[in-house]
FIMARKOL-615345 format. One line per 5 residues: their letters; for each residue x, y, z of N, C-alpha, C, O, CB. Coordinates in steps of 0.1 Angstrom, whole numbers, plus 2048, in hexadecimal, padded with zeros to 3 digits. Glycine has a CB too. Example, Ala and Ser with C-alpha at 12.3 -4.5 7.8 and 13.67 -1.06 7.14 Angstrom:
BEGIN
as	884/7C7/84E/87B/7D3/84E/884/7DF/84E/88E/7DF/855/871/7D3/85A | 880/7EA/847/889/7F5/847/881/800/84F/886/80B/850/88D/7FA/839
// end
This chain:
BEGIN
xxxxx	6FB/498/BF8/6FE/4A0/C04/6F6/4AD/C03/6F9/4B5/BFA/70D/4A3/C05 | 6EF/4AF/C0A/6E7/4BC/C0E/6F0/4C8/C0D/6FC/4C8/C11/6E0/4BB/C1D | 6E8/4D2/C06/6F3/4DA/C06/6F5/4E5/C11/6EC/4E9/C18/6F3/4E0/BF9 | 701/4E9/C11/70A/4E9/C20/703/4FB/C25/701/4FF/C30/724/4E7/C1C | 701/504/C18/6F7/512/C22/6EE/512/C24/6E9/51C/C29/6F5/51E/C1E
xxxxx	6E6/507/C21/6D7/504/C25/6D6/4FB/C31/6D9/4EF/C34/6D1/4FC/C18 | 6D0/507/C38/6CB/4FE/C45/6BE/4FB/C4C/6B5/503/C4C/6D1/501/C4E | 6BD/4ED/C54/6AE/4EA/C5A/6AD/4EF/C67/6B4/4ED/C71/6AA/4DA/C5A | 6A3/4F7/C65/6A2/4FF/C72/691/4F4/C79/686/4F3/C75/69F/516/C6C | 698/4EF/C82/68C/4EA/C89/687/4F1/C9E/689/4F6/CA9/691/4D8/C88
xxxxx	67E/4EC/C93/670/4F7/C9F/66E/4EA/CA7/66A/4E3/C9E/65C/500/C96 | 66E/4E3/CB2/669/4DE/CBB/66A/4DE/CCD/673/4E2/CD4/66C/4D5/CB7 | 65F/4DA/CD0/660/4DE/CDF/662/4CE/CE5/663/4D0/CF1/64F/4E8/CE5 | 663/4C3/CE4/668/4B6/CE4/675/4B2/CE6/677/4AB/CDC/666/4B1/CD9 | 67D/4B2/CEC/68C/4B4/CEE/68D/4A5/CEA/68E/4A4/CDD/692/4B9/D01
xxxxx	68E/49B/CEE/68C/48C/CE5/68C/48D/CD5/695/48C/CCD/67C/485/CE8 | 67F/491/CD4/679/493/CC4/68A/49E/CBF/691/499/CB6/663/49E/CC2 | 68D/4A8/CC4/699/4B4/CBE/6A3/4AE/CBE/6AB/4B1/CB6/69D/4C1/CC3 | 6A5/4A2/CCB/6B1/49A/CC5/6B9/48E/CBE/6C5/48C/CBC/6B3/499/CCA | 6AA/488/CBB/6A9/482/CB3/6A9/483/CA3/6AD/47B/C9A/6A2/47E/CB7
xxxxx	6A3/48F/CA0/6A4/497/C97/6B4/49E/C90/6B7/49F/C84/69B/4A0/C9E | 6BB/4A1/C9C/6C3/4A4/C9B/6CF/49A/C97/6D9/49D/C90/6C2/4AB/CA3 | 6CE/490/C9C/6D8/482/C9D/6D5/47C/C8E/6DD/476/C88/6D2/475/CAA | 6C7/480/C88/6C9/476/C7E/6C9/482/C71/6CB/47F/C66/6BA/468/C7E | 6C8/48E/C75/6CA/495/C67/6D7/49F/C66/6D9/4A7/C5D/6BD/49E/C65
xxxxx	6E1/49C/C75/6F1/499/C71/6F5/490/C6B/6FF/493/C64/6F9/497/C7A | 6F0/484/C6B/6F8/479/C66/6F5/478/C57/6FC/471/C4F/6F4/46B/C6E | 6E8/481/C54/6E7/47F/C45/6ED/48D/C41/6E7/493/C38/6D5/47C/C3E | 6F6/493/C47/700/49F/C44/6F6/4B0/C40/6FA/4B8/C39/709/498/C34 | 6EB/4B0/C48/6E5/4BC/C4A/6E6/4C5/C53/6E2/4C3/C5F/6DC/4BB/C4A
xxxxx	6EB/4CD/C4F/6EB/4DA/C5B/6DC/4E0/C64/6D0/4E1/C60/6F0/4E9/C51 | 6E1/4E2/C70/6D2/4E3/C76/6D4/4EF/C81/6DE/4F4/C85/6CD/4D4/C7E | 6C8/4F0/C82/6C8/4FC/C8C/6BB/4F9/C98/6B0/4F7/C93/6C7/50C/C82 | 6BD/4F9/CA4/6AE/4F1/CAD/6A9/4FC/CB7/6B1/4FF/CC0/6B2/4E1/CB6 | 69A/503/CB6/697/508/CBB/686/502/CC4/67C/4FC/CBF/69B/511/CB3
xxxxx	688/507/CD4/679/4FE/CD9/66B/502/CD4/661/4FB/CD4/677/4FF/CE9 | 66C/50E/CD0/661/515/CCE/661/51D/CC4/66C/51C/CBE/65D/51C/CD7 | 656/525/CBF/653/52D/CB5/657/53B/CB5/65A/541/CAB/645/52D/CB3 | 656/53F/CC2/65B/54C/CC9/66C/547/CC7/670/54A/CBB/656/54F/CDC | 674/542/CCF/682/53C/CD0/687/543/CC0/68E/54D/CC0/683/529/CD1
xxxxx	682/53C/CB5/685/53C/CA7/686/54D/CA1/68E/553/C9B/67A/533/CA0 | 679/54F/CA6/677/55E/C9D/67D/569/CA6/67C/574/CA1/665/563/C9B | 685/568/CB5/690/56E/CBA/69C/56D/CB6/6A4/577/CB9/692/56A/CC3 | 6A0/561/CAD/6AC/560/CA6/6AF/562/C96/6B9/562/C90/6B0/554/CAA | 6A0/563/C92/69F/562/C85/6A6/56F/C7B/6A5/57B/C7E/690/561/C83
xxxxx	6AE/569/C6F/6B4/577/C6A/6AE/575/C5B/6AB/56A/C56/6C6/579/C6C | 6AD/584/C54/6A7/581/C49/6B0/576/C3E/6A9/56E/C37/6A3/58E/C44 | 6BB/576/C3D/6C6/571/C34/6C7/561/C39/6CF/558/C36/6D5/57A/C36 | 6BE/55F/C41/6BD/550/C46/6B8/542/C39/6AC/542/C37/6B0/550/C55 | 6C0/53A/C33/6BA/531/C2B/6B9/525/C2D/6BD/521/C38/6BE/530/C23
xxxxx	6B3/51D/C27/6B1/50D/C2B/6A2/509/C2D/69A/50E/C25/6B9/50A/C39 | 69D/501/C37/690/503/C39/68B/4FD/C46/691/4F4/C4B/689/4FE/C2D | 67F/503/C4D/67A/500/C58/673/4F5/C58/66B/4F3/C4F/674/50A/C5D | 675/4EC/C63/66D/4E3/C68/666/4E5/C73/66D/4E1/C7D/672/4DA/C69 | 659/4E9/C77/658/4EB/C81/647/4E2/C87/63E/4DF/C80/65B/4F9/C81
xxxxx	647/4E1/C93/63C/4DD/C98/631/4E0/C94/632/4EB/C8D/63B/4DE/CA2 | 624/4DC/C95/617/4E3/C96/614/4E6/CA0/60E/4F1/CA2/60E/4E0/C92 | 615/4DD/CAA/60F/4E2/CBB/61E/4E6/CBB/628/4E0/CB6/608/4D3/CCB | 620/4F6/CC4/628/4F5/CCC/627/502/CD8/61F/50B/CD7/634/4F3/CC5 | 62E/501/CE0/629/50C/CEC/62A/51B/CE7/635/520/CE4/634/50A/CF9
xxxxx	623/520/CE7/620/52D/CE0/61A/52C/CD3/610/526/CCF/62D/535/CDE | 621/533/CCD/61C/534/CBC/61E/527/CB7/628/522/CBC/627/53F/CB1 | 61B/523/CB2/614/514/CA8/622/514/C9F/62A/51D/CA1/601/519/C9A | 625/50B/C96/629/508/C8A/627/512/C7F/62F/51B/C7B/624/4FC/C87 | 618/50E/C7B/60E/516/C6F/611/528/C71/612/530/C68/5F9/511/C72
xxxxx	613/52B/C81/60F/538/C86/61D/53E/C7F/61E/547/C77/60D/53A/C99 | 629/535/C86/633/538/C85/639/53C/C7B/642/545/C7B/637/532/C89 | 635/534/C6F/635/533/C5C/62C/53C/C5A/634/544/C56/630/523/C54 | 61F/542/C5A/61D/555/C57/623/55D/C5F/625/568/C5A/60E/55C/C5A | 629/55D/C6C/633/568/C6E/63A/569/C62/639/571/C58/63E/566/C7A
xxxxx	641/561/C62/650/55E/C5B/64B/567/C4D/650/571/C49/656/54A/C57 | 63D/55F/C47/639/567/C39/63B/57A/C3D/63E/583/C37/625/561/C35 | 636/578/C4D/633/58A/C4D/640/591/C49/642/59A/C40/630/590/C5F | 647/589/C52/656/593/C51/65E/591/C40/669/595/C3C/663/58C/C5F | 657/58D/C3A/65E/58D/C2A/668/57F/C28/66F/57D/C1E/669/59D/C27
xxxxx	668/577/C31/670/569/C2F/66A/561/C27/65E/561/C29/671/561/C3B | 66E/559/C1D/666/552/C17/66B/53E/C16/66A/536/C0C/666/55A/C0A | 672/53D/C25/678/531/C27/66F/524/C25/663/527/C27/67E/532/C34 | 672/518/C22/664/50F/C20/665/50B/C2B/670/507/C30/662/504/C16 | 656/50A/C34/652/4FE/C3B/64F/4F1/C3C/645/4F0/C37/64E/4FF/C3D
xxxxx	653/4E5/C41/648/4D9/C42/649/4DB/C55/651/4DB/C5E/64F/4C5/C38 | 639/4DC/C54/635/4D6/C61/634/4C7/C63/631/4C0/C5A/62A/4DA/C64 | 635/4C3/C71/634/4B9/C78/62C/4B8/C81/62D/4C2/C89/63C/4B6/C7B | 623/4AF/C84/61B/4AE/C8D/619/49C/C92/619/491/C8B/60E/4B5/C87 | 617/49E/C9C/611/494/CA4/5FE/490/CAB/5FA/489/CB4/61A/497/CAD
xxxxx	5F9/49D/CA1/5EE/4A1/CA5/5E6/4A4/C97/5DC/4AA/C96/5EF/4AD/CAF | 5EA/4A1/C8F/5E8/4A3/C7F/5D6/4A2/C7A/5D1/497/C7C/5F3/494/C76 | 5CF/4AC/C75/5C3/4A6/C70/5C2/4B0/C63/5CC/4B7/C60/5B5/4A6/C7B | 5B8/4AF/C5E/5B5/4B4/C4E/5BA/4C1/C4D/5C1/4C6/C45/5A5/4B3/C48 | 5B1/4C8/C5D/5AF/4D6/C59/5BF/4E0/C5F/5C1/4EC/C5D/59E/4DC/C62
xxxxx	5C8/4D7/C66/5D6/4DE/C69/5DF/4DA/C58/5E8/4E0/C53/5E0/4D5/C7A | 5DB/4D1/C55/5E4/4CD/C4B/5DE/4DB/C3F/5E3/4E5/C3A/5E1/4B9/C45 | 5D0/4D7/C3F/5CB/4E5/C31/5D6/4EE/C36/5E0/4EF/C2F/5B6/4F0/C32 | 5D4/4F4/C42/5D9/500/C47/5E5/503/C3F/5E8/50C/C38/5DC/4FF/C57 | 5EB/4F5/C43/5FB/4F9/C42/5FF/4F6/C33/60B/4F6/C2F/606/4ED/C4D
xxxxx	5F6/4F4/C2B/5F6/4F4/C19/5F4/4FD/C13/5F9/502/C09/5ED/4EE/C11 | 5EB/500/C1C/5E5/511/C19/5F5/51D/C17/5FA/522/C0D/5DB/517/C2C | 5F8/51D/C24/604/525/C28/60F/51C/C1E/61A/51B/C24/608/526/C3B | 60F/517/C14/61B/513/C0C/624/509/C16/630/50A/C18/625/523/C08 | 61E/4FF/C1D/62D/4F7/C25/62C/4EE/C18/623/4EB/C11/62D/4EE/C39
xxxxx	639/4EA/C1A/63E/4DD/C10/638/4CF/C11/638/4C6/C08/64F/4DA/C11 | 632/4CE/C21/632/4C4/C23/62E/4C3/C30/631/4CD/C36/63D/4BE/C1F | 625/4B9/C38/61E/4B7/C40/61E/4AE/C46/614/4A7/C44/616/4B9/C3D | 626/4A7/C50/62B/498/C56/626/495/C66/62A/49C/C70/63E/495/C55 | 61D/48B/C66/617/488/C74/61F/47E/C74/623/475/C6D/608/486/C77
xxxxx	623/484/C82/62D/477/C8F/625/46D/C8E/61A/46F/C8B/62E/47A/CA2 | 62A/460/C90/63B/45F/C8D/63D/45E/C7D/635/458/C76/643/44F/C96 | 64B/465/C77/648/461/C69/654/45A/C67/65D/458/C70/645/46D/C5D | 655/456/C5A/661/450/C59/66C/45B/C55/669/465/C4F/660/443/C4F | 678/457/C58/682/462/C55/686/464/C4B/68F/46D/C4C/68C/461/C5A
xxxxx	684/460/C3C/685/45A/C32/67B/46A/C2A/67F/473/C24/680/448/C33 | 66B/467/C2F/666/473/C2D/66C/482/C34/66B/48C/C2F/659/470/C30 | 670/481/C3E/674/48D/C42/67D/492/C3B/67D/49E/C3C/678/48E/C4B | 686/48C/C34/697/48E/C2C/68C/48E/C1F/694/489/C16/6A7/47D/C2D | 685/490/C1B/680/48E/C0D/678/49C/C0C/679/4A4/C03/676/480/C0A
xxxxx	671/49E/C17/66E/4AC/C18/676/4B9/C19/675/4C3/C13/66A/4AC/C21 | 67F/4B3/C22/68D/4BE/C21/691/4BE/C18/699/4C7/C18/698/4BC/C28 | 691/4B5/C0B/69D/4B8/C02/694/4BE/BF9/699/4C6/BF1/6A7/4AC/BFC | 688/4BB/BF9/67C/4C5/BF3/67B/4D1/BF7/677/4D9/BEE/670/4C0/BF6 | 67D/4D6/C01/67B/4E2/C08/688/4E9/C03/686/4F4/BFD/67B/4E0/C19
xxxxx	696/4E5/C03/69E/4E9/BFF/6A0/4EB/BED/6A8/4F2/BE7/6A7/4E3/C07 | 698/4E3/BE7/69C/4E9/BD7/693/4F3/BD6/695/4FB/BCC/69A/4DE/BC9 | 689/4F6/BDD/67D/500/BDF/686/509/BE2/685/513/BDA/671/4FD/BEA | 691/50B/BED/693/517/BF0/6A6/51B/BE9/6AD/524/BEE/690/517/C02 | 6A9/513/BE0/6B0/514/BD8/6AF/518/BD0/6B9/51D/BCB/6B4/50D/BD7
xxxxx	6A2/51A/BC7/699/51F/BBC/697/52D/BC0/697/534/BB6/68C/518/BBA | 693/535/BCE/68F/53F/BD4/69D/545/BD4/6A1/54F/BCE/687/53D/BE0 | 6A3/53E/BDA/6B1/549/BD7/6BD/54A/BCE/6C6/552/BD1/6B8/548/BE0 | 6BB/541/BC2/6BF/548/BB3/6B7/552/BB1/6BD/55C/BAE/6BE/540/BA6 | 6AB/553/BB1/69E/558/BB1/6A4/569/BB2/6A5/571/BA8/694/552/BBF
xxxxx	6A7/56C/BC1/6A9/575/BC5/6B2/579/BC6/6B2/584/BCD/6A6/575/BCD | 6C4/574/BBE/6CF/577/BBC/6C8/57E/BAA/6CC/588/BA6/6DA/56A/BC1 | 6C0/577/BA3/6C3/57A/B97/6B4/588/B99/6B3/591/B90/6C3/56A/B89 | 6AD/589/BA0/6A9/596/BA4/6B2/5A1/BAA/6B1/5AD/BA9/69F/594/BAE | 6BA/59C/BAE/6C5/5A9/BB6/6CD/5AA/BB0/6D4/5B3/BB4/6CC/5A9/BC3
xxxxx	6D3/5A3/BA4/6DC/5A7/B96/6D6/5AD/B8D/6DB/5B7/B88/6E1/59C/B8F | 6C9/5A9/B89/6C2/5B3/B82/6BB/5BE/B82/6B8/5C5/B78/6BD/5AF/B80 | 6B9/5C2/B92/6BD/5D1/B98/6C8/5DA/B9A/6C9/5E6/B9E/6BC/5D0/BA2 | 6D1/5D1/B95/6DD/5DB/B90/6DD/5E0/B7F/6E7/5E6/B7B/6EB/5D2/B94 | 6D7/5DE/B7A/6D5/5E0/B6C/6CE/5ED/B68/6C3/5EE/B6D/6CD/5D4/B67
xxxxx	6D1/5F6/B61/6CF/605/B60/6C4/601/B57/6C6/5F8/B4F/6DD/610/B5A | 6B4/608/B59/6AA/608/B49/6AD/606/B3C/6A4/600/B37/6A3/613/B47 | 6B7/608/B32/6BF/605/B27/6C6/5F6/B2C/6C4/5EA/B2A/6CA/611/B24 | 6CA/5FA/B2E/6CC/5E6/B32/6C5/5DA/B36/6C8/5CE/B34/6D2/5E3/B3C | 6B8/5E1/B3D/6AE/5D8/B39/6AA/5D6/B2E/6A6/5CA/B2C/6A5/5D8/B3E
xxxxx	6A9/5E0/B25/6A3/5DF/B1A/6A7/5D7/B13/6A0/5CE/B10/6A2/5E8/B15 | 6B5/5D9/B0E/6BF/5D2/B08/6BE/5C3/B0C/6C0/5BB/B04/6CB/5D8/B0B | 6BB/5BE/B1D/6B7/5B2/B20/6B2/5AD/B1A/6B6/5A4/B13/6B2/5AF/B28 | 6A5/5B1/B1C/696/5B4/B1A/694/5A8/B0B/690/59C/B09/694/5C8/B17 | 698/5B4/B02/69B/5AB/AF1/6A7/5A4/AEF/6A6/59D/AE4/69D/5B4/AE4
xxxxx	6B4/5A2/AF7/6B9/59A/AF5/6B6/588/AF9/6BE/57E/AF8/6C3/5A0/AF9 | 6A8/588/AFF/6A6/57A/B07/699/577/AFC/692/56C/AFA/6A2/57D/B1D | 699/582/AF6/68F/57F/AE9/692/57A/ADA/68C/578/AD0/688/58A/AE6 | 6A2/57A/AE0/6AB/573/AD4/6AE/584/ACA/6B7/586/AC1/69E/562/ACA | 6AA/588/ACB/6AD/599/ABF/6BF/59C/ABF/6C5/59A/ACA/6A4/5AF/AC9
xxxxx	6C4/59E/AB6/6D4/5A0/AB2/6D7/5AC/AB9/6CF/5B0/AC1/6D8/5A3/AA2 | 6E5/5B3/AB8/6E4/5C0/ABC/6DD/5CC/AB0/6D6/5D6/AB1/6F4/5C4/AC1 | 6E2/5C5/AA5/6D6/5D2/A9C/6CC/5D1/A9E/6C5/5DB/A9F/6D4/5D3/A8E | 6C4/5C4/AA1/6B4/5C7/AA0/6B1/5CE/AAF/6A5/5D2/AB0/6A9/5B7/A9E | 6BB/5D0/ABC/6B5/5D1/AC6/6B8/5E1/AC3/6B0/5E9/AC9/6BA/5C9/AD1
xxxxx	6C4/5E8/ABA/6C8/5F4/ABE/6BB/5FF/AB3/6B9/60B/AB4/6DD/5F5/ABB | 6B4/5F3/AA9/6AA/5F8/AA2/69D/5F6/AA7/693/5FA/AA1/6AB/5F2/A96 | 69C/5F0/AB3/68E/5F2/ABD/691/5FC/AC7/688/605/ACA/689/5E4/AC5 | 699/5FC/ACC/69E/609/AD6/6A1/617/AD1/69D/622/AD6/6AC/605/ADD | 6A7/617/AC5/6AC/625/ABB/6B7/62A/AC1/6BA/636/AC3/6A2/633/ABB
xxxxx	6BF/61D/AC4/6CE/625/AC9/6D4/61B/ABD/6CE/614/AB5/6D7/622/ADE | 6E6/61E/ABE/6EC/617/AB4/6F4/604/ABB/6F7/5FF/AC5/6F9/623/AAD | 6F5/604/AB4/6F9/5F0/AB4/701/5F2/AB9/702/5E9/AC2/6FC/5E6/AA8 | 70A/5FB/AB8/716/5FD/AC8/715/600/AD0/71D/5FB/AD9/720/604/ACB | 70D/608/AD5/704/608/AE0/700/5FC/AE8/702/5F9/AF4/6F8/60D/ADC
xxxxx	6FA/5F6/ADD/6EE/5EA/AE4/6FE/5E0/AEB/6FF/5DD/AF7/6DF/5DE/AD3 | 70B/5DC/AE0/714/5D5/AE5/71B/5DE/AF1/723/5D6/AF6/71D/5D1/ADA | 71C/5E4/AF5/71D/5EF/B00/718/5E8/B0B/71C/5DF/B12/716/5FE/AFE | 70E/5EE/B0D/700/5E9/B14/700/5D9/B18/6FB/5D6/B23/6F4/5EC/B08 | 706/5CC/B0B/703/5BF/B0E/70F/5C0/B1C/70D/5BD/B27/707/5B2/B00
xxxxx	71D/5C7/B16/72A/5C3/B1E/723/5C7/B2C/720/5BF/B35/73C/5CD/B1A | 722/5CF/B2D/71D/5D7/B3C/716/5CD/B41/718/5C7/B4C/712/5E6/B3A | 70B/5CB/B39/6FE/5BB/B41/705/5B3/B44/705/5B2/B50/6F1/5B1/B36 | 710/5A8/B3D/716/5A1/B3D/71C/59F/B4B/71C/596/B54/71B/5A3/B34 | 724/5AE/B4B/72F/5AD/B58/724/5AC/B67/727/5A6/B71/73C/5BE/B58
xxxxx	718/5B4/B65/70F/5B6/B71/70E/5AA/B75/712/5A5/B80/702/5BB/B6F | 705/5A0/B68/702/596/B6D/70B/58A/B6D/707/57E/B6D/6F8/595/B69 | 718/58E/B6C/71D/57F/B6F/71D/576/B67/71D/56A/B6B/718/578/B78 | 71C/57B/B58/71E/56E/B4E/728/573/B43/72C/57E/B43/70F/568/B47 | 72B/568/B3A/734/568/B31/737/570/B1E/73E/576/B17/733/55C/B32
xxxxx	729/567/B1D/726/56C/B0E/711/56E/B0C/708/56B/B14/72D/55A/B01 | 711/572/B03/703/576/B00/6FD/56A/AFD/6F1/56D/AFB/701/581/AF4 | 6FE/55C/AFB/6F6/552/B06/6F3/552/B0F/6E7/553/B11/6F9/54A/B08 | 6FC/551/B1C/6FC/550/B26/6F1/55C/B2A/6E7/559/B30/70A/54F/B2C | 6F2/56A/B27/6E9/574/B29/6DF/574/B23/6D7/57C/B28/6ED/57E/B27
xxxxx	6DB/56C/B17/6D1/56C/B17/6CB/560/B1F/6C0/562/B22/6CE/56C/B0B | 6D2/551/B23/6C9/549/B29/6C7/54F/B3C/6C0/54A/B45/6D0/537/B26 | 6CE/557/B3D/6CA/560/B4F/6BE/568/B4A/6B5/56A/B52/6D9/56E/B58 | 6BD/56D/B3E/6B0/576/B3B/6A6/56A/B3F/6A0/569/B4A/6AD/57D/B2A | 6A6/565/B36/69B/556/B36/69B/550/B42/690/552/B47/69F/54A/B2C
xxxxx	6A5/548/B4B/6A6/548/B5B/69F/54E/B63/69A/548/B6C/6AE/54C/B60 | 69F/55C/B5F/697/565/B6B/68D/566/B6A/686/568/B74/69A/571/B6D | 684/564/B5B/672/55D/B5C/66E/56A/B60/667/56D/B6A/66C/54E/B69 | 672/571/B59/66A/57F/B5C/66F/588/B4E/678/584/B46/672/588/B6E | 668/592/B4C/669/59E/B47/674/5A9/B52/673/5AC/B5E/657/5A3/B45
xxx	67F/5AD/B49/688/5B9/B54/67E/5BE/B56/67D/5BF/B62/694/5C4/B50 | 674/5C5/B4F/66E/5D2/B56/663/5CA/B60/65A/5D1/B64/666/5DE/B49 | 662/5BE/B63/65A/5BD/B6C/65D/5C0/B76/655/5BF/B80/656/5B6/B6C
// end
């Protein structure tokens, strides 16, 4: 079952093709949202919007491809797969170029469409742990990164409170504080969100 805050936002100007669309990716229990155009979409669009777009390549106004660099402009980073019925090498480059997941000339089978989507969605499932464990980790005072920092490097609290030059009660100070920020239990768990987040704190 697709999961239920992620939704497919489709772009078509085809009222047939949107309801068809719509009939068969209720019944495989996806939430949807149907807009005719490229303009239509980016009138309703909010940034906190998740899931991922499907949208045309021809369509009246702004394109598919056009529609997917807006979206990059405004700081969205939702996945695309375009669809086309007009499909050749150099719309597909296009749309590889701009990161879409996936690239399906009419008629496809529905089978690939649901495979794309569910592709599109672990893509944007990944982006928004992503960005929950960036906005927890912005709550973390410089000493607490630090203390991160070497605790995801495996260091004890003495060896961390003897690279920093504070004392080992300190540094356990400092873990409780990280701990409660980020929502975990014991200094495993904080160290495998250090590691999770695939970053350096001070980056």
């Amino acid at each position: 079952m697709p999961p239920r805050s992620l939704i497919v936002y489709i772009v078509e100007d085809d009222a047939s093709v949107r309801d068809s669309l719509a009939l068969m990716l209720g019944l495989e229990g996806y939430n949807t949202a149907f807009f005719g155009d490229a303009e239509g979409f980016l009138a309703s669009w909010q940034p906190d919007w998740a899931g991922c777009v499907v949208a045309d390549l021809k369509l009246p106004g702004a394109s598919g491809i056009a529609l997917q660099a807006e979206l990059r402009r405004r700081g969205s980073g939702l996945p695309f797969v375009i669809m086309t019925a007009h499909g050749d090498v150099a719309a597909a480059r296009a749309a590889f170029r701009a990161d879409a997941v996936d690239f399906l000339e009419k008629p496809f089978d529905h089978a690939q469409l649901r495979a794309a989507i569910d592709t599109a969605f672990s893509q944007e499932a990944r982006r928004l742990r992503r960005s929950s464990e960036a906005e927890q980790l912005s709550l973390l005072t410089a000493r607490e990164r630090d203390v991160l920092e070497h605790a995801a490097k495996g260091l004890h609290a003495k060896e961390i409170a003897r690279v920093l030059g504070i004392s080992a009660r300190t540094v356990e100070v400092h873990k409780t504080h990280l701990m409660a920020k980020l929502g975990v239990r014991n200094v495993a768990e904080l160290v495998r969100f250090a590691l999770a987040a695939g970053r350096s704190p001070h980056d």
